[in-house]
Residue, then its C-alpha position, 0 to 999 in steps of 0.5 A: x500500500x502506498x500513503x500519500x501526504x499532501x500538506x497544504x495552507x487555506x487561502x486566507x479569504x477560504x472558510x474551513x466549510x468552504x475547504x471540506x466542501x470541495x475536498x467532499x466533491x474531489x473525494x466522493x466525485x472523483x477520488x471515490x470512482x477511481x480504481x487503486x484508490x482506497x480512502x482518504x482523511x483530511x487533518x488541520x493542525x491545531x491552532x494552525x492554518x495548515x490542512x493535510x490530506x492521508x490518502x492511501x492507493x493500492x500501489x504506486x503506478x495507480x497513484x501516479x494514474x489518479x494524480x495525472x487524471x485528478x490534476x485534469x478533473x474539475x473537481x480538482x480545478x474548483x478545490x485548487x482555487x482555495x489553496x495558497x499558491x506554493x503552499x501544497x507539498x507531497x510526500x509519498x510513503x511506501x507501508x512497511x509496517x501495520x498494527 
């Protein structure tokens, strides 16, 4: 299984609810429908402005399929819109381990 963190900062002029509508419609519209996704959380760090997306995928080459699709989705087009320019970062993680 493949984990991928993607850290992000919320345009200052986006609300929270504005955020977790728009990650509802990326995951359940289109993350949901794609084949070697498998779930997906959003955290926010406390007192902080800075969200985080755990997806997790069945391996590394259906992760890299959805990234280039999602990147072309309008789900993806309208979410965007709420991120502060240069604030998104990815880290992808191979699962060694699980208790």
């Amino acid at each position: 299984m493949i984990t991928e963190l993607v850290k992000l900062n919320l345009l200052e002029a986006a609300t929270d609810e504005q955020l977790i509508v728009k990650s509802d419609l990326l995951i359940n519209d289109f993350m949901k429908k794609q084949e070697g996704f498998i779930d997906a959380e959003l955290i926010k760090e406390v007192d902080k402005n800075v969200w985080s997306f755990i997806y997790h995928f069945v391996n590394i080459e259906k992760l890299k399929a959805i990234g280039e699709a999602m990147r072309k989705s309008k789900e993806f087009a309208e979410f965007i819109t709420l991120i502060t320019p240069g604030s998104l970062s990815v880290t992808i993680y191979h699962q060694l381990s699980k208790w």
